[in-house]
Each structure stands twice: as structure tokens, then as C-alpha cells.
C-alpha positions as CSV (number, residue, x, y, z in Angstrom):
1,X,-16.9,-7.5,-13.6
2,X,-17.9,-5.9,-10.4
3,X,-16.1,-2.7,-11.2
4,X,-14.8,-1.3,-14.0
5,X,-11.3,1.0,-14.2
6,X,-13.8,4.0,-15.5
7,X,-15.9,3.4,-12.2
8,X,-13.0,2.9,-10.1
9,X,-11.5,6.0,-11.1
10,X,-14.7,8.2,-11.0
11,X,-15.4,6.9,-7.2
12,X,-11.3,7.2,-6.4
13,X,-10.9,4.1,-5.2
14,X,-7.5,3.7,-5.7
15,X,-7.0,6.3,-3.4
16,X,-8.4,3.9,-0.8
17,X,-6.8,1.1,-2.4
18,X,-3.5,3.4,-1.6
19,X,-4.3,4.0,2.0
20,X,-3.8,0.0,2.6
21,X,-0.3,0.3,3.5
22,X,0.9,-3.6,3.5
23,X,4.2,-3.8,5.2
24,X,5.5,-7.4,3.6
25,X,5.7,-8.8,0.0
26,X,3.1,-11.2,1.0
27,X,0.9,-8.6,2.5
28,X,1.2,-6.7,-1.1
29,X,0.5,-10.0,-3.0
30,X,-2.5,-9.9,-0.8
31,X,-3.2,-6.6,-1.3
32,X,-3.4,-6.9,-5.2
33,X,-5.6,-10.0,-5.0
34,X,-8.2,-8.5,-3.2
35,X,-11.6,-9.0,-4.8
36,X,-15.4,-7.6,-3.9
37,X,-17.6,-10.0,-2.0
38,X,-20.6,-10.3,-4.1
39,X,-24.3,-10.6,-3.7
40,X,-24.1,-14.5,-2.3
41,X,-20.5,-13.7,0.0
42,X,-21.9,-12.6,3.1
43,X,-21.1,-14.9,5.6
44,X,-17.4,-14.8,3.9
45,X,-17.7,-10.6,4.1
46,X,-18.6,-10.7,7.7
47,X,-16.1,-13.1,8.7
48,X,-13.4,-11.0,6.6
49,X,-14.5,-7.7,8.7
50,X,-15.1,-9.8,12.0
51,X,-10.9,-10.2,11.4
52,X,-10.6,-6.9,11.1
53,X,-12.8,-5.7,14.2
54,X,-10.6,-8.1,16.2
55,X,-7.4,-6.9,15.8
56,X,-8.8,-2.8,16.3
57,X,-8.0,-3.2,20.0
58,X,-4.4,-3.9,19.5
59,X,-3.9,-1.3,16.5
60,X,-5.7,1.1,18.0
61,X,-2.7,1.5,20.9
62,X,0.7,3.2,19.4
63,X,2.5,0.6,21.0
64,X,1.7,-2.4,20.0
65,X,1.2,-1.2,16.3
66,X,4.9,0.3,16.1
67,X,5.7,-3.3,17.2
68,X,4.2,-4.9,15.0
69,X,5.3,-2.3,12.3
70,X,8.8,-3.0,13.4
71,X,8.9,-6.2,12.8
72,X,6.4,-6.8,9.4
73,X,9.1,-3.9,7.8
74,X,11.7,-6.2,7.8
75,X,10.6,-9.4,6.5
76,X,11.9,-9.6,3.0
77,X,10.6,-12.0,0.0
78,X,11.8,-15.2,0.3
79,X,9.6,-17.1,-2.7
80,X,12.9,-17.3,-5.4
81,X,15.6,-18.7,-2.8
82,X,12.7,-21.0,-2.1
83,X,12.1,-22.3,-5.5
84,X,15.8,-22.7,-6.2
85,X,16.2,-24.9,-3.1
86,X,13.3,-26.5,-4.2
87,X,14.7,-27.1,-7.9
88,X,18.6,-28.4,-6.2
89,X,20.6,-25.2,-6.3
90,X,23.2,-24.2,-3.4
91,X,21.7,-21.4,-1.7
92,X,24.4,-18.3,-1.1
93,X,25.2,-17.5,2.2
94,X,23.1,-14.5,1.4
95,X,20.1,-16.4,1.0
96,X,20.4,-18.2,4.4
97,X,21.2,-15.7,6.1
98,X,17.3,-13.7,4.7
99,X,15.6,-17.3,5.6
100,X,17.6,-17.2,9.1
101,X,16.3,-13.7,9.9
102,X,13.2,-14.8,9.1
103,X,13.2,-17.4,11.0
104,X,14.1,-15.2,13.6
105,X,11.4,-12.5,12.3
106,X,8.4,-15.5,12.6
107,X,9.4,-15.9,16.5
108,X,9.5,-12.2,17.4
109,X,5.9,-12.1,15.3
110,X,5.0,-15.0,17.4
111,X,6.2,-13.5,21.0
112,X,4.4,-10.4,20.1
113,X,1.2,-12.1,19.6
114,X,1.6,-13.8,22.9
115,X,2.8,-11.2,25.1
116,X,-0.4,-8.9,24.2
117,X,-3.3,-12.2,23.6
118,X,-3.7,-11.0,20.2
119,X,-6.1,-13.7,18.8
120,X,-4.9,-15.9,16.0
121,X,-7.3,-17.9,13.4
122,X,-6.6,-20.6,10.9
123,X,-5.6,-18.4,7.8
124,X,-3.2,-16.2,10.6
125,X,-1.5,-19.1,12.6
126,X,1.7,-19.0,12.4
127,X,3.8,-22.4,12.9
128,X,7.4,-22.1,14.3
129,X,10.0,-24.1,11.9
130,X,12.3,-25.2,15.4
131,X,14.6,-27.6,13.3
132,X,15.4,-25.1,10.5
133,X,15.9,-22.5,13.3
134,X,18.4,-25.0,14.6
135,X,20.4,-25.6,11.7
136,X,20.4,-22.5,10.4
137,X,21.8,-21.4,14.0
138,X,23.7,-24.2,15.6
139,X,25.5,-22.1,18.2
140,X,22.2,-20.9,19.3
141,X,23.7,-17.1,19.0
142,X,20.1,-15.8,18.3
143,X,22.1,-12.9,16.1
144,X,20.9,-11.5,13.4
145,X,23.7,-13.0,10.7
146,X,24.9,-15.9,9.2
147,X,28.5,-18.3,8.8
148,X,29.3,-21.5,8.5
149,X,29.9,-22.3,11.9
150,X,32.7,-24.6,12.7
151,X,29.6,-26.8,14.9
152,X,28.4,-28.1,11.0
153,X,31.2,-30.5,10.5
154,X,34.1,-31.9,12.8
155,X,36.3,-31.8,9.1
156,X,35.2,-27.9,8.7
157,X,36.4,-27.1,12.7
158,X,40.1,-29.4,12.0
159,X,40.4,-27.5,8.7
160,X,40.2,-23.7,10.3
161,X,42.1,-24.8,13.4
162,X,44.6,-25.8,10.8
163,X,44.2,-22.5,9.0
164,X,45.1,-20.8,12.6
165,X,47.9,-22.6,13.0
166,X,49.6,-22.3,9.7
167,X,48.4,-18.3,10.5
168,X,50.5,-18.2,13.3
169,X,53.5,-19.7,11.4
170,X,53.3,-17.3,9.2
171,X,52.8,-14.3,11.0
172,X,56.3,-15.4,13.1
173,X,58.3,-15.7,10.6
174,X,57.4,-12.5,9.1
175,X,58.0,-11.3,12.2
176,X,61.4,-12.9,12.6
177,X,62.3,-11.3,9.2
178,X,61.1,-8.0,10.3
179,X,62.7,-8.2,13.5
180,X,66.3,-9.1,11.6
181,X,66.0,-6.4,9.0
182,X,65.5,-3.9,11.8
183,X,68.9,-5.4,13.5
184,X,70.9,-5.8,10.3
185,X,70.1,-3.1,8.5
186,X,68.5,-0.6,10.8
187,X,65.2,-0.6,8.6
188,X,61.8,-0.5,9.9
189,X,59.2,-2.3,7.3
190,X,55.5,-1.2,6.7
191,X,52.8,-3.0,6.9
192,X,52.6,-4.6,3.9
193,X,56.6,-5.9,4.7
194,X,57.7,-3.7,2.1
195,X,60.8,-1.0,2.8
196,X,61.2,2.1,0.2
197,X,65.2,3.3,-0.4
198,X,66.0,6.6,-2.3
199,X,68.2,6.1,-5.0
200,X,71.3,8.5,-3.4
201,X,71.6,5.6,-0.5
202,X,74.0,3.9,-2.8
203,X,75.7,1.9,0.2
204,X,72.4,0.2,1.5
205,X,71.2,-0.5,-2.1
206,X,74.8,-2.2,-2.7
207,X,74.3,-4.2,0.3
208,X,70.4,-5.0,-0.8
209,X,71.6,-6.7,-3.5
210,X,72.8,-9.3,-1.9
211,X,70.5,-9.6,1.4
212,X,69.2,-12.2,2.0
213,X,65.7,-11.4,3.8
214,X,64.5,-8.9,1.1
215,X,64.0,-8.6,-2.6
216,X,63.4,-6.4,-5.0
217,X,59.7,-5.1,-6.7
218,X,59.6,-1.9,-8.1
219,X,61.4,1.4,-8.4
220,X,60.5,5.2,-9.6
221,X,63.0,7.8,-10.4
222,X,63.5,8.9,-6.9
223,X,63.0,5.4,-4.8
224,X,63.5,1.9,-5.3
225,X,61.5,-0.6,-3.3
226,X,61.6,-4.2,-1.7
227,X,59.8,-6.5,0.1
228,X,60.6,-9.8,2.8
229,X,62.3,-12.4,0.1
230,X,60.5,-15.8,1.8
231,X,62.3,-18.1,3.7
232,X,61.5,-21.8,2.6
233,X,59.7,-22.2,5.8
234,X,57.5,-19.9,4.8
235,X,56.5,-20.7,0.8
236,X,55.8,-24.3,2.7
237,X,53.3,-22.5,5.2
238,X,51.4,-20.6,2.8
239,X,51.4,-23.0,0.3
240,X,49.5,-25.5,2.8
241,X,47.7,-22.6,3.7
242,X,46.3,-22.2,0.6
243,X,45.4,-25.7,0.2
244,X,43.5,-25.5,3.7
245,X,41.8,-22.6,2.3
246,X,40.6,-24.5,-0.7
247,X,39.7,-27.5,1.5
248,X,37.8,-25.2,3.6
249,X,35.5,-23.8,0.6
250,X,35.0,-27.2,-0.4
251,X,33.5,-28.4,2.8
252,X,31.6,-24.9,2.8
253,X,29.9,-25.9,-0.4
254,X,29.0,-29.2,1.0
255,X,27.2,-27.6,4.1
256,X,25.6,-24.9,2.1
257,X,24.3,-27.8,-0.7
258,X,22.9,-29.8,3.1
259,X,21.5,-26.7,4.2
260,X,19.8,-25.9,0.9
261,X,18.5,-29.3,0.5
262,X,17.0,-28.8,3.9
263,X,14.8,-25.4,3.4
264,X,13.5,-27.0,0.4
265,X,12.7,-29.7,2.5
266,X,10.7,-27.6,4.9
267,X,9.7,-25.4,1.9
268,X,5.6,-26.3,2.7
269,X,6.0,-25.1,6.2
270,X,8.0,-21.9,4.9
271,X,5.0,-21.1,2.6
272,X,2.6,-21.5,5.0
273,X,4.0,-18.9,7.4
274,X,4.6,-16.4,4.4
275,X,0.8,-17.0,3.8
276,X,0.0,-16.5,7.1
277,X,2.3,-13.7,7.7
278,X,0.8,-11.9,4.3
279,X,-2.7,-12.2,5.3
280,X,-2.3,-11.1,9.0
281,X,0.0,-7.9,7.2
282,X,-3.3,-7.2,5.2
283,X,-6.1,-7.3,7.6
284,X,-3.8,-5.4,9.8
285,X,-3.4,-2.7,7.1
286,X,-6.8,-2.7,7.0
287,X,-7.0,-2.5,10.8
288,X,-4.7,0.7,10.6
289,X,-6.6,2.1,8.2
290,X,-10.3,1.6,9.7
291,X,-8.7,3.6,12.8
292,X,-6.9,6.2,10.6
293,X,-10.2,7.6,9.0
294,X,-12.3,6.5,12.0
295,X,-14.8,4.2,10.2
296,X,-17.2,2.2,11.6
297,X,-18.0,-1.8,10.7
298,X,-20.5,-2.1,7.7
299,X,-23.4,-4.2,8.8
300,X,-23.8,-6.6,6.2
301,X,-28.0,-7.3,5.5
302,X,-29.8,-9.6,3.0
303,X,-32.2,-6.9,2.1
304,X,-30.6,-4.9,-1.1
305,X,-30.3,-1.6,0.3
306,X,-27.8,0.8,1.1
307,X,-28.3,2.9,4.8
308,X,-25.3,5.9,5.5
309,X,-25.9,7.8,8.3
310,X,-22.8,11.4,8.3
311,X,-21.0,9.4,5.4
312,X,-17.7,11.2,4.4
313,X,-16.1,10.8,1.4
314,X,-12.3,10.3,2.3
315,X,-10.0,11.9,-0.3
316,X,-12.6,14.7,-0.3
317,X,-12.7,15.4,3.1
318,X,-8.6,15.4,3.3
319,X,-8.3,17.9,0.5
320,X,-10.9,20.5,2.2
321,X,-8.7,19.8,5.8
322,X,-5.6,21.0,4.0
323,X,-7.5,24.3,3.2
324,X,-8.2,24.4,6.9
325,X,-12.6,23.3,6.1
326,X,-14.7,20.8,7.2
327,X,-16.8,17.5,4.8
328,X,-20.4,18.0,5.9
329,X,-21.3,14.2,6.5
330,X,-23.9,13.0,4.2
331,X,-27.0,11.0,5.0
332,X,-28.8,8.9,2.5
333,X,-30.9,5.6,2.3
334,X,-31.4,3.5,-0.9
335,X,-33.2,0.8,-2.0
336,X,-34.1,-0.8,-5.2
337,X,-35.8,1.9,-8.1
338,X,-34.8,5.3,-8.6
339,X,-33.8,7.9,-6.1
340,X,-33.0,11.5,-7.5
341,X,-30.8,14.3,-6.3
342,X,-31.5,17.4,-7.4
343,X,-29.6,21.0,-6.6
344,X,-27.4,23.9,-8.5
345,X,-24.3,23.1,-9.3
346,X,-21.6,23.3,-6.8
347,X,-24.1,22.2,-4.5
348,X,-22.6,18.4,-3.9
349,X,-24.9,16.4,-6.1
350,X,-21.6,14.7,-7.5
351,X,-19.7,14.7,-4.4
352,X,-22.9,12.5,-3.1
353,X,-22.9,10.4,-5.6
354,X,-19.3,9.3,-5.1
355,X,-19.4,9.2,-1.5
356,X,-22.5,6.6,-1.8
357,X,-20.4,4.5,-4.6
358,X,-17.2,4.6,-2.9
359,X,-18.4,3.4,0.3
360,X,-20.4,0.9,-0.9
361,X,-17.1,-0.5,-2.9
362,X,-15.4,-0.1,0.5
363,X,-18.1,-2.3,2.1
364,X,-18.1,-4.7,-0.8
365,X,-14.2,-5.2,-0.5
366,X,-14.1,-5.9,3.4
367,X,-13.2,-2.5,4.4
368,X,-14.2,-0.2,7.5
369,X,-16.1,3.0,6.2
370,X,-15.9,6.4,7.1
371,X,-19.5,7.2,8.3
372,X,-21.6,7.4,11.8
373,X,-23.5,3.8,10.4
374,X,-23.9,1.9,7.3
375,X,-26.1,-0.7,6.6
376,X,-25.7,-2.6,3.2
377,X,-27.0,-5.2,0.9
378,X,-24.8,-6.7,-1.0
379,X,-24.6,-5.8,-5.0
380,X,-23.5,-7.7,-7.8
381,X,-22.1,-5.0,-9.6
382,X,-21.1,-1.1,-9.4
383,X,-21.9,0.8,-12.4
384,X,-21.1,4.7,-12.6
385,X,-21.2,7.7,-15.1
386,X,-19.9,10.4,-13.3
387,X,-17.8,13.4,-14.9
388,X,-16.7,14.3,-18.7
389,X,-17.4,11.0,-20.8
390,X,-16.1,12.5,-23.9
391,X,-13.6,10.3,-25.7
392,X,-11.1,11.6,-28.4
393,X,-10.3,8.1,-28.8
394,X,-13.4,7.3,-30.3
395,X,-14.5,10.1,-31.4
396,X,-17.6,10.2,-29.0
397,X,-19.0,14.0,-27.7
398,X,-19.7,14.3,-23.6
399,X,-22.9,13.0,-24.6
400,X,-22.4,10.6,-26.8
401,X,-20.0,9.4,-24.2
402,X,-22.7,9.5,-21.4
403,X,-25.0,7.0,-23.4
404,X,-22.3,4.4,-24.0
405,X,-21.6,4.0,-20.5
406,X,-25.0,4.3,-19.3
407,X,-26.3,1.7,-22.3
408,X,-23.7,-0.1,-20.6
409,X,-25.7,0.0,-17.0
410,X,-29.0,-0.3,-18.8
411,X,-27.6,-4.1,-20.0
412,X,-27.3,-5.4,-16.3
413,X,-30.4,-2.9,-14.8
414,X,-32.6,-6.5,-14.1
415,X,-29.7,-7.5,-12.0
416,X,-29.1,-6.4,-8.1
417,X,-26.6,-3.9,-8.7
418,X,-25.8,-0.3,-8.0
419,X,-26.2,2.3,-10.6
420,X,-24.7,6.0,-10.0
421,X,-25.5,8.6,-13.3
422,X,-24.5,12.0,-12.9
423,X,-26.6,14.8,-14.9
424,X,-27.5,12.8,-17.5
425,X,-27.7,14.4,-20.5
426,X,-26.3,17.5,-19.8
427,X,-24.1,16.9,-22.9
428,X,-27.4,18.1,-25.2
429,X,-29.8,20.3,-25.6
430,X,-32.5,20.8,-22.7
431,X,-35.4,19.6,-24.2
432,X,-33.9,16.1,-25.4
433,X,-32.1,15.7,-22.5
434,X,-35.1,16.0,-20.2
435,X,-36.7,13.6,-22.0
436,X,-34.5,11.0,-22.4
437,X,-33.4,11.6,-18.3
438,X,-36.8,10.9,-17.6
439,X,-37.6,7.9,-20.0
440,X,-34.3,6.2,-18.2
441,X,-35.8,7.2,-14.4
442,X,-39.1,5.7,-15.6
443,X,-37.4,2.5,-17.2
444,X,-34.9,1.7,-13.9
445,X,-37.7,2.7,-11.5
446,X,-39.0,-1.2,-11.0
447,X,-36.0,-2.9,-11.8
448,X,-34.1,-4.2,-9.0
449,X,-31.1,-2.2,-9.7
450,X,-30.4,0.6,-6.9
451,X,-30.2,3.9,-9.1
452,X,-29.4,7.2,-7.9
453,X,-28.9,10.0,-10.3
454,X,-28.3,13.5,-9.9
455,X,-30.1,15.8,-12.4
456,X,-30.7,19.7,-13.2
457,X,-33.8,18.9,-14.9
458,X,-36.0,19.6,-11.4
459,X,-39.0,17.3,-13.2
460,X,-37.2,14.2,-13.7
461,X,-38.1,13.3,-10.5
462,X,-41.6,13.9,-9.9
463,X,-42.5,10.3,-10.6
464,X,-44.7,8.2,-8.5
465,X,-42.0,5.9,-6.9
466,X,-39.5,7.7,-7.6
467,X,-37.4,9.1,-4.2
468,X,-36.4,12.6,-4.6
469,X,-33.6,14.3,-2.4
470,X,-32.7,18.0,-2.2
471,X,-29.1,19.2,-1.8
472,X,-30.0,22.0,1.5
473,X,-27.2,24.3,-0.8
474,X,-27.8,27.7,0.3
475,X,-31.4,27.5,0.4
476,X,-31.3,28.5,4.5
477,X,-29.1,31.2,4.2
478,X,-30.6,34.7,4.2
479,X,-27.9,36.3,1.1
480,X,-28.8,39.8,2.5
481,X,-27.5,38.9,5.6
482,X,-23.9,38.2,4.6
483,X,-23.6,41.2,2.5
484,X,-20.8,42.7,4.7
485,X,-19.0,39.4,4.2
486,X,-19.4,39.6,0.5
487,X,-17.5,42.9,-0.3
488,X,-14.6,42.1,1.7
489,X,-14.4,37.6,1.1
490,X,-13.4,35.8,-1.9
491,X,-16.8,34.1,-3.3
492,X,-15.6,30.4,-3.2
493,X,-14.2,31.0,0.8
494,X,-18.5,32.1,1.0
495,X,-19.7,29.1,-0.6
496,X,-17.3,26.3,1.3
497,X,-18.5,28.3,4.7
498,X,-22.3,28.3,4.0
499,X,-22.8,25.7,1.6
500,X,-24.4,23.0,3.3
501,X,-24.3,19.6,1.6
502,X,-27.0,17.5,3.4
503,X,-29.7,15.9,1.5
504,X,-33.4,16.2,2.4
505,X,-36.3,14.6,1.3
506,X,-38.4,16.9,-1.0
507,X,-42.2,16.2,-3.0
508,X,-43.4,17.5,-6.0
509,X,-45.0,20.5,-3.8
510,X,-41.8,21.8,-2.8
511,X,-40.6,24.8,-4.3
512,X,-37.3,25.1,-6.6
513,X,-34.5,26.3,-4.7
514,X,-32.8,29.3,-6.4
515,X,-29.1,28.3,-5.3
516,X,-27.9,29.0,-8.5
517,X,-28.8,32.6,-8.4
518,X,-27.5,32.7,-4.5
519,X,-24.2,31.5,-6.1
520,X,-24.4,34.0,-8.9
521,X,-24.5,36.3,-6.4
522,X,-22.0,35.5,-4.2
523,X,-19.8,35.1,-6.9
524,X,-20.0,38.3,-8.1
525,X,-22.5,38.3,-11.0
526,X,-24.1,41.9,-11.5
527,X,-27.1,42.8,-9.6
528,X,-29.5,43.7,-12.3
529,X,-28.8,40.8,-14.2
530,X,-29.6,38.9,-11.2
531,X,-33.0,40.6,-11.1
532,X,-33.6,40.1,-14.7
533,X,-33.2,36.1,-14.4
534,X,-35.6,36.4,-11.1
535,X,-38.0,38.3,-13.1
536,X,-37.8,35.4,-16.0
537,X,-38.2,32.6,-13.2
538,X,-41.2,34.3,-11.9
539,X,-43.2,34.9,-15.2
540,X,-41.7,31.5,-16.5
541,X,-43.5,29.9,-12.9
């Protein structure tokens, strides 16, 4: 497994995985086949992302890609009428009217790609079905419905005319009817050739009775009503009407049965284009959403490391825009071992930590990344302990938790994989948990796992060979110098102004930043027991 849900979740891929907005139901089957390219894939990931770069040009301009929006929104799932004309049922007029429109649907796809030289390759090709288009529109109306036209059968066009004729019959005789009624009797019928008398009108209902153009159907209290008694010219005319009406649903069924036996004839080329159509849907979602969050083409490299040059970690970076802030980019390179990030908290060690897993998942997945640069070696594996691990479930603490998952990692550490632990330990008391956060930097720090782990413990990382980054925090901030701003701001608007997230390389030398305090501070914590815990740092150093 490359990923698993716990590690998917932590990074928040699916809120990536969301952003991939497939406009068909073969983009979506697609969509929710899409698999990492592992270690080994990457001449298949840069020929995947090489798709995507092509089509940027044509996305990146409004109007081609509400074109192509357009038409991709309208092309419905086709797969089940398909099967059934493959398996011998009669298709519904329903049905061929969907595979007509998308018919219709493949050519306006096709014109679009001409009329702009949008490239096509083997997997996006799309192959016009003329025949099909031809029988499904024999009139060659180029409308957007479907009938049995009268050009399917010489028998279908004989019946209907017949149909009109014996309509016409009909309709003058009724009309004859109406038009003697109106003489006779002075009576003007409705449309429906009925005539409503109130019961006082003795005289007329007497001579009713006996008419011979009208008969009787149904009467209230107040009213009694009739309708046109048929002459015998006109039983003969609708009854051969009907009969024309049954021979005409007859030889429907026998075009609709040709018809069907004919998509499931072409039912190869039909899958084909819904392939090709559900593949070009995809890489153009992932076209739309490369220019969306303005990211840049991963270079794909042999060596296993990870370069990010002002990373940004998506759903991050949209939350703090809808409070009106800013993502600091994030800059980090990794290679195989052990890097460390130490900082308070608050300070972005986990917010790091994510961005470097989630873009690398991005990478691994054929994706565009939001960052400046990123240059990556391919993984076999994502592995990540980020957040609360403590299970109800099973009864495990935070801690007990935290070692599962990381046993977990430890089980695949001699693999080429990346490994993301978040304050390790923090779930236990500080002298264990130093120990064993240590003992695990020391064990991963020559395997050929990446690592990068975020601790408090500030001595974890002062390991030969071990890398050890610095969250910047509030370290370059003069607290004094703000005090105005502290008496009259809310402490958390302080800290998203003047926190600053980058990472910077640090040696043992370097002295421990007191963010913590800083954040104390800002957050309102009472001066003199700020001085006390300086006082305690001091003797302590």
C-alpha cells in the first residue's frame, strides 16, 4: 500500500482528491482509479504530467475551457444501454436518443479540438462513429432529439401517410356533425364535441332524444350532457385508424430492434471514445486544477530526494485567505536519513510536515503542486503519524497509539519510502519520550527511508548526520516592540501577523529559541510568571 486512509487523512488528500472536478462519468471512473506512480514509474509519471503540461495553454484561456466545460457537462453514461444492446434487448427511444446526442457531443468535442490545435495522443483520440451518426439521424437534421423518422422504412412512411389520411376523415366528419348541430339545433359544441343542456330546457332535451348526431353520457342534478353519436363512416375511419396505429408501433419496434442491434454492433468503437473522452476529462481536471492553485510541474529525478522551494500547503493556505491572511511558503530539501524540525508549538512544525507529505503524494499521483519548484524522487511508500493517535476502539492511549503506527513505519524503514512523525512521544512522560525519540532518529538515520520528524525535545537532533531545521517562529521579532499592539489586538491576530513559518538550518551551537515564552506572552500569560520560567531556563542552562 502506498498510502494508507490514516495517512491520507492526516496529509488531507482528499481535499485535493476533491479539487479534481471530472465533468463526465468516465472522467469520474477515472478519477477513482487513479493510483501513485511508484519508485520504478517514472517514465509513465512524466509522460502522465507531460499530458497535463500540454493542455495548460488551452485551459489556462476562459474561453476555450468554458467550451470545453460546455460540452464534457453534458455527456451522460452510456455503459448500461450499451450492454443491453449488446445482450439483444430493444433500446427505448430514450436510449437512442442519449447515444444520438452523444454522437453529436463526440463531434462538437472533436471540432473543438480542431478549431484551437489542441494536441491529441493515443489514449485521447477520439474516432468519429459516421455510420451510427447516420442511422441514428437519417434526415441529417443535426438536432438534438430523436423519432423514428419516416426515411427508416418505405412501410413506416405508407403507414403514417395513411394515418393522415384517415385523420383528415375524421376530423371532417366531426366537423360535418358539428356544423349540422349548429344548424339544427342552434348548439355550439366544445372541444371535446360534447354540448351540456340544463335540465329546465325540456323542449331541446325532448328533441335530443331522438337526434340523430348526438347521444347521451352523463347528467348532474342541474345539466345533462351529450356528445357527436358517430356516423358509420366514422366508427369505419377510426377503427382503421387504430389498426394503422397498431401497425405503426409494430414497424417502430422493428426499427428500434435494427437500430439496437446496430449500437451493439459498433459497441467497441463506442467504448473506445467513452475511454478516450474519460481520460481527456481527467487530465483536463487536472489541467484546471494545476492553474487553479498555480502549481508548477514536479521534476521527476532518479535520486531519492525531495527539493520544495515556497511550498504551500493548499487547504491551509485557503482557510487562512478566508480570514483575510497569507501561507508563508515553505522551503525544505530531504534526502535519505533523518532531518528534524524543531520549534514551540504553534510555530508550524506540523503544518510542515503535511505540506512536505501532501505534495509529495501530489507528485506521486501525477499532479501539479503548489510551490515555486519541486524536485522529487520517487517513494515506494508514504507513511505518516501526525495528530491524536489515540483509539477508543482499541483501547490504545495517544501514545500507545503513536507507537503502533510508527512500529508500522519502522517495518518498511529499509525500503525507499517517506516517513513523516510528528512529536513523537509527546503522549508520555519527558524523560522516556526523549529517549525513545532519539533511539528512533538514531535507528532511521542510515536507512534509506526519507524521515522528517518534528520534536520538542530540542536534543533529539543533535546527532551527527542528522539534518536539523528551525521553525524562524517569533524568534526575529523584538516582543517589546509590539507592546502597543498587544493591549489593544487579540493574541492569535499577533501570532498569524508575525509568526513566520520558514525553516532554517540550525547546528548544535545554536541557541534555543524561546517562542514559547514569546507566545505566552502575547497570549496574555502574566508577566511575573513569565520572568519566573526565564529565570528557571537560565539556571537550568
Amino acid at each position: 500500500m502506498f498510502m494508507d486512509e490514516s495517512t491520507k487523512s492526516a496529509l488531507d488528500f482528499q481535499y485535493i482528491m476533491n479539487q479534481i472536478n471530472t465533468l463526465t462519468p468516465y472522467g469520474v471512473m477515472f478519477k477513482s482509479r487513479m493510483k501513485p506512480y511508484e519508485r520504478g514509474k517514472e517514465s509513465r509519471l512524466k509522460e502522465q504530467l507531460d499530458l497535463v503540461e500540454s493542455y495548460l495553454p488551452f485551459i489556462q484561456n476562459n474561453q476555450i475551457r468554458r467550451e470545453f466545460n460546455n460540452i464534457l457537462s453534458h455527456i451522460k453514461d452510456l455503459r448500461q444501454s450499451i450492454k443491453r444492446s449488446m445482450d439483444g434487448f430493444i433500446l427505448t427511444d430514450v436510449e437512442l436518443f442519449e447515444i444520438k446526442n452523444f454522437l453529436m457531443f463526440l463531434r462538437e468535442l472533436q471540432e473543438l479540438l480542431d478549431k484551437y490545435n489542441i494536441p491529441s495522443f493515443p489514449e485521447t483520440r477520439l474516432e468519429m462513429i459516421k455510420k451510427l451518426e447516420i442511422l441514428l439521424d437519417p434526415e441529417d437534421t443535426k438536432i438534438s432529439t430523436f423519432y423514428i423518422y419516416d426515411a427508416y422504412s418505405q412501410e413506416l412512411r405508407n403507414i403514417r401517410n395513411e394515418k393522415k389520411e384517415k385523420d383528415k376523415i375524421i376530423k371532417l366528419e366531426k366537423k360535418w356533425i358539428k356544423e349540422k348541430v349548429k344548424e339544427e339545433l342552434n348548439l355550439d359544441l366544445r372541444p371535446d364535441n360534447s354540448v351540456v343542456v340544463v335540465r329546465d330546457n325540456k323542449e331541446l332535451l325532448k328533441t335530443l332524444k331522438t337526434y340523430p348526431y348526438l347521444t347521451y353520457v352523463s347528467e348532474t342534478y342541474l345539466n345533462i350532457k351529450f356528445t357527436i353519436l358517430p356516423t358509420q363512416e366514422l366508427i369505419n375511419a377510426e377503427r382503421e385508424l387504430l389498426l394503422l396505429r397498431d401497425k405503426e408501433e409494430r414497424e417502430e419496434m422493428r426499427i428500434r430492434e435494427m437500430l439496437s442491434k446496430e449500437v451493439g454492433k459498433r459497441r467497441r468503437e463506442l467504448y473506445r471514445n467513452m475511454l478516450a473522452i474519460g481520460k481527456l476529462d481527467l487530465i483536463l481536471a487536472k489541467a484546471r486544477l494545476a492553474v487553479d492553485m498555480d502549481g508548477v510541474k514536479p521534476e521527476i529525478i532518479n535520486e531519492h530526494t525531495i527539493y520544495i522551494r515556497n511550498g504551500v500547503h493548499p487547504k491551509i493556505s485557503d482557510l487562512l485567505r478566508s480570514k483575510g491572511l497569507k501561507f508563508t511558503p515553505i522551503s525544505m530539501e530531504l534526502k535519505e536519513g533523518v532531518v528534524c524540525i524543531t520549534g514551540a508549538n504553534m510555530g508550524g512544525k506540523t503544518i510542515s510536515l503535511k505540506l512536505i507529505g501532501l505534495l509529495s503524494a501530489m507528485a506521486h499521483y501525477g499532479l501539479y503542486v503548489p510551490a515555486g519548484e519541486m524536485k522529487i524522487g520517487l517513494s515506494l511508500y508514504i507513511k505518516s503519524s501526525i495528530g491524536d493517535m489515540q483509539s477508543t476502539d482499541s483501547g490504545l492511549s495517544t501514545f500507545g497509539g503513536e507507537v503502533r503506527v510508527v512500529s508500522e513505519a519502522m517495518k518498511r524503514a529499509n525500503e525507499q519510502g517517506l516517513i513523516l512523525i510528528d512529536e513523537l512521544a509527546r503522549g508520555t512522560n519527558p524523560e522516556e519520550g526523549y529517549a525513545i525519540s532519539k533511539a528512533i532518529v538514531r535507528y532511521l538515520m542510515d536507512k534509506p527511508a526519507i524521515t522528517l520528524l518534528t520534536t520538542h525535545y530540542d536534543n533529539v537532533a543533535d546527532i551527527k548526520g542528522v539534518k536539523h531545521l528551525q521553525v524562524v517562529g517569533l524568534s526575529e521579532i523584538d516582543i517589546e516592540s509590539i507592546e502597543d499592539e498587544l493591549k489593544t489586538s487579540d493574541g492569535m491576530e499577533i501570532i498569524n501577523k508575525y509568526m513566520d513559518y520558514r525553516l532554517r538550518v540550525v547546528d548544535e551551537s545554536a541557541p534555543i529559541p524561546r517562542d514559547a515564552l514569546n507566545i505566552a506572552r502575547i497570549m496574555g500569560l502574566k508577566s511575573e510568571i513569565l520572568k519566573i520560567a526565564e529565570d528557571i531556563l537560565d539556571k537550568d542552562k
